[in-house]
N, C-alpha and C positions, 0 to 999 in steps of 0.2 A: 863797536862803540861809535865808529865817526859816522854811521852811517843810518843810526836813529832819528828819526824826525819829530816824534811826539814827543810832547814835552809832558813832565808828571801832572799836571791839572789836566790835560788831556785822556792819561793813562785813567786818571780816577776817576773821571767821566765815563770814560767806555767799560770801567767795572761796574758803578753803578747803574749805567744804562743797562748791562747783561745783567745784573740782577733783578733786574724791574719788567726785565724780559718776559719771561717765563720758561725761557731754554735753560737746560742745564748747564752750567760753568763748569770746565774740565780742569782743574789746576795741577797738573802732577808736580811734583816734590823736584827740587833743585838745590842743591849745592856748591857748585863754582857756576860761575858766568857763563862758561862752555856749555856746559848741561841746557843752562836759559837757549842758548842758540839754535840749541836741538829741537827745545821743546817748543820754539817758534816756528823754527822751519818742517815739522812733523805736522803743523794746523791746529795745536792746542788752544784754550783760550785764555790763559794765561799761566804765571808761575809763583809755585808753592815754597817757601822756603821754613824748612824745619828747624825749630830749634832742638831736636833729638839730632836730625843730621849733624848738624853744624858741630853740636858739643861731640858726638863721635869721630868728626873728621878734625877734633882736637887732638883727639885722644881717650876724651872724658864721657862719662856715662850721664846722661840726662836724666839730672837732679839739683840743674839750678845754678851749675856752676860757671857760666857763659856768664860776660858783662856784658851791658850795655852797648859798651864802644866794640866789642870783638863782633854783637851780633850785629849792630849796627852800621860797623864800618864793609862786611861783608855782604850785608843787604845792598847797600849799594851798590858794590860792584856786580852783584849777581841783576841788579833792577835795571842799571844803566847799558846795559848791551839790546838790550829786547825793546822791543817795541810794544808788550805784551804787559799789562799790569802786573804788577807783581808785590804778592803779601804774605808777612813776616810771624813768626809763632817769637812772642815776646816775654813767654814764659808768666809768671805771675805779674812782668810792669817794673822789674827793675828794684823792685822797693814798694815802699808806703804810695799815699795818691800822688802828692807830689811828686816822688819820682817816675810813677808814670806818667802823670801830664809832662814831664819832660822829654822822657822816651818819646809821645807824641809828636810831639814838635819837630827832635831830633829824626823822626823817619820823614816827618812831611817836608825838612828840609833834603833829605838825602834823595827823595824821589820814588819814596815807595807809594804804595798804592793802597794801604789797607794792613789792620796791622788782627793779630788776635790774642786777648787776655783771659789766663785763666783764674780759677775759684780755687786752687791749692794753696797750702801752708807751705814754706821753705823749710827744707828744703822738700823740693816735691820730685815726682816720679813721672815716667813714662805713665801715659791714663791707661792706657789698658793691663799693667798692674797692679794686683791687690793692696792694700794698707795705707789706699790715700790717705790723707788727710785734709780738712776743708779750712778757709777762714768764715767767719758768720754771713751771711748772707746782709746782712749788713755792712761789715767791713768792705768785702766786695763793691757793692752800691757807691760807698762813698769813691770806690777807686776806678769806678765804670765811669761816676758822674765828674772825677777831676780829670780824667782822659778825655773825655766829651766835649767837655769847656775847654782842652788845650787847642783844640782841633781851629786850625783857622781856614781850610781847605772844606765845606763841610759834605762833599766827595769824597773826602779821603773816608776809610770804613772802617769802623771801628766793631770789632766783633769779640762780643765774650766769652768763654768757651766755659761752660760746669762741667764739674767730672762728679757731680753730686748723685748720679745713679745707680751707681755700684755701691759706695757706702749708705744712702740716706731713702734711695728710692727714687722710682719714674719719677711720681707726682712732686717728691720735694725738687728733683731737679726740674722739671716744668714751670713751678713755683719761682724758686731761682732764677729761671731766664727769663719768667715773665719780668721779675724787679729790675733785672740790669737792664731788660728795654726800657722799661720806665724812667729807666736812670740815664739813659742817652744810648744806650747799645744800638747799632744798625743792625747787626745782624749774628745769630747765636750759633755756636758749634758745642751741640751735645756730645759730648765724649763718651764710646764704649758702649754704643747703641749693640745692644745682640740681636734682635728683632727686626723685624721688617714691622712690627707691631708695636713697638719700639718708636720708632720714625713717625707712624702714622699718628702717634699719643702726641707729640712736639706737632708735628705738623695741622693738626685741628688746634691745639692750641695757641700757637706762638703764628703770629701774623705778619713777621721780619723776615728775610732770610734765612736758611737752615744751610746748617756744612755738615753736608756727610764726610765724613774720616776713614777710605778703604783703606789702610794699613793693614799689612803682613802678618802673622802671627800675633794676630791679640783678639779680641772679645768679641768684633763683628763680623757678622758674614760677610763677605764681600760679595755686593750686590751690584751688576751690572747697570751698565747705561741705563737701559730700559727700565728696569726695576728702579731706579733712581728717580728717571721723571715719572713714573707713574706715583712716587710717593712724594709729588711736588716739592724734593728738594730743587734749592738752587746753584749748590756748589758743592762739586766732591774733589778731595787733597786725594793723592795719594804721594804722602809724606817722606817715607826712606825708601819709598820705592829703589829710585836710581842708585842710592847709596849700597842697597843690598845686592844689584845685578850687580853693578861695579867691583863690590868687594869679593863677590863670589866668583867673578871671571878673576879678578885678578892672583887671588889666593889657588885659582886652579891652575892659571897660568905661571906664577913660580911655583909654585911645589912641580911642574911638570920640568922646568929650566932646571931647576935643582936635583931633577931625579936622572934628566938624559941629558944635561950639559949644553943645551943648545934649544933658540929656539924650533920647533919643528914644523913641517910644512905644517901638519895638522895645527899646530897655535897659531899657526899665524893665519889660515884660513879662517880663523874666529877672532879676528883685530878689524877694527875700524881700518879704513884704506889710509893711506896718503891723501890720495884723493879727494876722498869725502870729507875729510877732516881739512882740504882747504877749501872746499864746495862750502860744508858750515861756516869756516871764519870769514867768507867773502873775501878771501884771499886775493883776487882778483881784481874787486873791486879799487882797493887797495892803489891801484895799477893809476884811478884817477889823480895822486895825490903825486906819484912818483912815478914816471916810467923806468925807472929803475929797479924796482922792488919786484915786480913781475914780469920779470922779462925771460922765464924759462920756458920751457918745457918739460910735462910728470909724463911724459911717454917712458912706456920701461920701468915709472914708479910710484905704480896706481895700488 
């Protein structure tokens, strides 16, 4: 964090500048501020923060149960270390339009970068399953266009996401994201695309930016780099990615503590170093503020 330079109008400029690009935007999925540090120091071009992550590293299952302030206060800590844009899944906005034109404001103060709203009723679900439920495509509209007008950054990106093609249809979801452009949206995240044919129906149509959504076990193929810019998207999340390596190494690593009492060479040949782990936190760097604080030596504890 001491060691950021850009400041958030900058952060939203160089979003919008890469999406006017015509290169793909790689966002992978983040959860604590750590993960941010990784995913800048790896060359990404910026960070994803989920709202399914977030409500699971609650506890909670993603269906709406996250405020405001819990997603809000943790988007900034996860946006304030990176130097890399970074944009927030907001769920349906908190509420009615009002309270997401407040949501709004509230991220453009904390320093995010771009936020995205979706077309669900509350409580709502994970998009990629069944038994959505929608608000009218109007309701919507009015809550695309009080988020719009909350915006005083008009950088910062405001993207609506429909989950309307699994219950209503391509075209009704096409339809859909054509209005919330109209209504201020910058840029649309169709939800639960199966197709590559799919993608290409949104992309002749909609003339804003497009998010593709690789997540894990749900409705879309997951379609590589290349297949991506060939289908002129501009942005691809992958959302709980991190959350599921992380949980899967870790649930393998205690059940293994738990079975032979100790960690063993083998687990711990699969841990992040010492090392690395103060390579990411610029640990070091650290040294300019204090020459106290870095004054050892990891020989012996890499």
């Amino acid at each position: 964090m001491l060691f950021t330079k850009k400041s958030p109008t900058e952060k939203r400029a160089e979003l919008k500048a890469g999406l006017e690009s015509g290169k793909l935007l790689r966002f992978p999925g983040s959860f604590s501020p750590y993960i941010s540090l990784m995913i800048e120091n790896i060359g990404f071009d910026g960070v994803y923060i989920s709202g399914a992550a977030l409500a699971n590293d609650l506890g909670l299952p993603d269906i709406g149960l996250t405020t405001l302030s819990e997603v809000s206060q943790r988007a900034k800590q996860i946006a304030q270390v990176t130097e890399l844009p970074t944009f927030v899944d907001i769920d349906t906005g908190f509420g009615e339009p009002m309270s997401a034109a407040r949501t709004i404001r509230e991220l453009e103060d904390l320093g995010l970068a771009g936020c995205h709203m979706e077309d669900q009723i509350n409580p709502k679900r994970c998009g990629h399953l069944d038994g959505k439920s929608l608000v009218s495509t109007e309701d919507m509209v009015r809550k695309v266009k009080a988020a719009a007008n909350a915006k005083r950054d008009t950088n910062f990106m405001l993207m609506a996401r429909t989950d309307a093609a699994a219950s209503e249809g391509l075209e009704s979801a096409i339809e859909r994201a054509k209005a919330y452009v109209d209504a201020g949206a910058d840029a649309i995240f169709p939800e639960a695309m199966r197709t590559e044919a799919d993608f290409e129906a949104f992309r002749k149509a909609i003339k804003v930016p497009l998010l593709a959504n690789m997540t894990e076990f749900g409705k879309s193929k997951l379609l590589t780099k290349s297949q991506l810019e060939n289908l002129g998207i501009n942005i691809v999340i992958y959302p709980v990615t991190p959350f599921r390596i992380a949980m899967g190494a870790v649930e393998r690593g205690y059940q293994d503590i738990f079975e032979k009492g100790v960690q063993t060479d083998e687990l711990v040949a699969t841990m992040q170093t010492r090392k690395r782990l103060y390579e990411v936190l610029r640990y070091d760097k650290y040294n300019d503020f204090d020459q106290n604080v870095f004054n050892f030596s990891q020989k012996g504890h890499e």
